[in-house]
N, C-alpha and C positions, 0 to 999 in steps of 0.2 A: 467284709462280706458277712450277713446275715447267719448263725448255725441254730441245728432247736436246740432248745433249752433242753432235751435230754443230754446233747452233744456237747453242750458248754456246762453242765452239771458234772457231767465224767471228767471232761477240760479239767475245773474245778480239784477233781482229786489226782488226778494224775501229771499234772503239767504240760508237756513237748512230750511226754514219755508215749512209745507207741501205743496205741489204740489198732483195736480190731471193731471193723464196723461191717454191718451189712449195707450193698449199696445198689442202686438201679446206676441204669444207662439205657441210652435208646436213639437207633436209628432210623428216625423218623423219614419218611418216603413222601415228595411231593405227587400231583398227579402227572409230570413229567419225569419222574427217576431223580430231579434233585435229589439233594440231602442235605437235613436242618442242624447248622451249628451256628454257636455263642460263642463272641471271644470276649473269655476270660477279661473279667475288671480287675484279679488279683495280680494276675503275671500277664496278661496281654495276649497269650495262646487262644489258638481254636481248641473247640472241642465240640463234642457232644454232648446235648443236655445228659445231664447226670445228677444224683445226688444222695444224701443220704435216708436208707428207710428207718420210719419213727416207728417207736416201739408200739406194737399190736395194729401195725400196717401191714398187709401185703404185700409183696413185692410188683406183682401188676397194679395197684391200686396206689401206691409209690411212684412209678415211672408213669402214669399221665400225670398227678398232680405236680411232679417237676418240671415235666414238657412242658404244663401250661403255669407253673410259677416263675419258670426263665423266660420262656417264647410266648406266652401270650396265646399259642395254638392248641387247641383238643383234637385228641387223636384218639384212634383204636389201634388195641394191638391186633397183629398179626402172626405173631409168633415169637416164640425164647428162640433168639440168637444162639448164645450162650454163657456161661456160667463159669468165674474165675477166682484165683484170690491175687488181689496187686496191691503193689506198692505204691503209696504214695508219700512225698513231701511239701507240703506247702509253703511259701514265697514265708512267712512267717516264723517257720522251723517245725512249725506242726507235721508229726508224723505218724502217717494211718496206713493199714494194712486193710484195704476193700474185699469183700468177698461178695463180686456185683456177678449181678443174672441183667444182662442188657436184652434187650429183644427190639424187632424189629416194629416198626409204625404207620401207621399213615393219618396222613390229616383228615380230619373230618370236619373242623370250624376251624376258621380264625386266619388271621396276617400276621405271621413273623413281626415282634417287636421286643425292644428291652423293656421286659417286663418285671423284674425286678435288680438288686445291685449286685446279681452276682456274675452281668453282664454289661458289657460298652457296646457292642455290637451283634446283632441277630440277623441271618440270611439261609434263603438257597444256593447250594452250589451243586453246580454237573459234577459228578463224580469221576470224571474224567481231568477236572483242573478244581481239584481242592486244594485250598490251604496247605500249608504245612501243620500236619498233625503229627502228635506221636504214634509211638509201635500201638500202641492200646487200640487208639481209635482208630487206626488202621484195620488191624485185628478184627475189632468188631465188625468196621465196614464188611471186612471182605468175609467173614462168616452170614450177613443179612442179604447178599446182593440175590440171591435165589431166594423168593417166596416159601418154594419146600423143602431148602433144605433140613437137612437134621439140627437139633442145637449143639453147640460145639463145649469141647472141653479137652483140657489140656491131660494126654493120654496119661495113663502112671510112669511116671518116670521119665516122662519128655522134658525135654530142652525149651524151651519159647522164650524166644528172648523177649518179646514184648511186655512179658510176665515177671522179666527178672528186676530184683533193683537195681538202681542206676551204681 
């Protein structure tokens, strides 16, 4: 799987050892309530377009250019979801601690496709029979399914186990 060159420069100096990175995520909205996921080329899971923000990016300006470096679709946002810090380790040993702001989307151009390698598979699904996702992308979903809600975050001192490591 493809990372930037700021991400494989830090690799570089630090090995497997954890990294802390800032990251998007995004739950993109068809005009039927679908909802747009990618599964994973590394481990074969669903997910959500997600990825990492390049240094002197914004974090809205981050999450289309992922939407549409995975899926091939351009969207507008609609709103911050909300805003975490997680765990992650990848099929390789690689181990990152995220601190992603996902927000909610909708499509404005294009047809769902593997648009690049860090996908085998790109669709809609009724949110009613998704995938098996984890706690994460669950979490997300159900903080975006309201247009107004508030954005979310995990209270001081709360428990989430979505948020915990494994």
């Amino acid at each position: 799987m493809p990372i930037s060159p700021y991400i494989a420069g830090l690799r570089a100096h630090v090995g497997h050892d954890l990294l802390m990175l800032p990251g998007v995520s995004a739950v993109v909205r068809g005009a039927r309530g679908q909802i747009l996921l990618g599964r994973r080329s590394d481990d074969g899971s669903w997910g959500l377009p997600a990825g990492a923000i390049d240094p002197g990016e914004q974090p809205a300006d981050a999450v289309v250019r992922e939407i549409y470096e995975e899926t091939g679709v351009v969207v507008e946002i609609e709103r911050i979801g909300g805003v975490a810090l997680h765990h992650s380790v990848y099929p390789n040993g690689v181990v990152c601690e995220y601190l992603n702001v996902w927000f909610r989307c909708r499509v404005v151009s294009g047809e769902p496709r593997v648009n690049d390698a860090e996908s085998t598979e790109v669709g809609w699904f009724d949110p009613r029979s998704l995938p098996e996702l984890d706690a994460l992308s669950r979490l997300q979903i159900e903080t975006t399914l309201a247009v107004d809600a508030p954005a979310w975050f995990a209270e001081p001192g709360a428990r989430v186990p979505a948020l915990e490591r494994p």
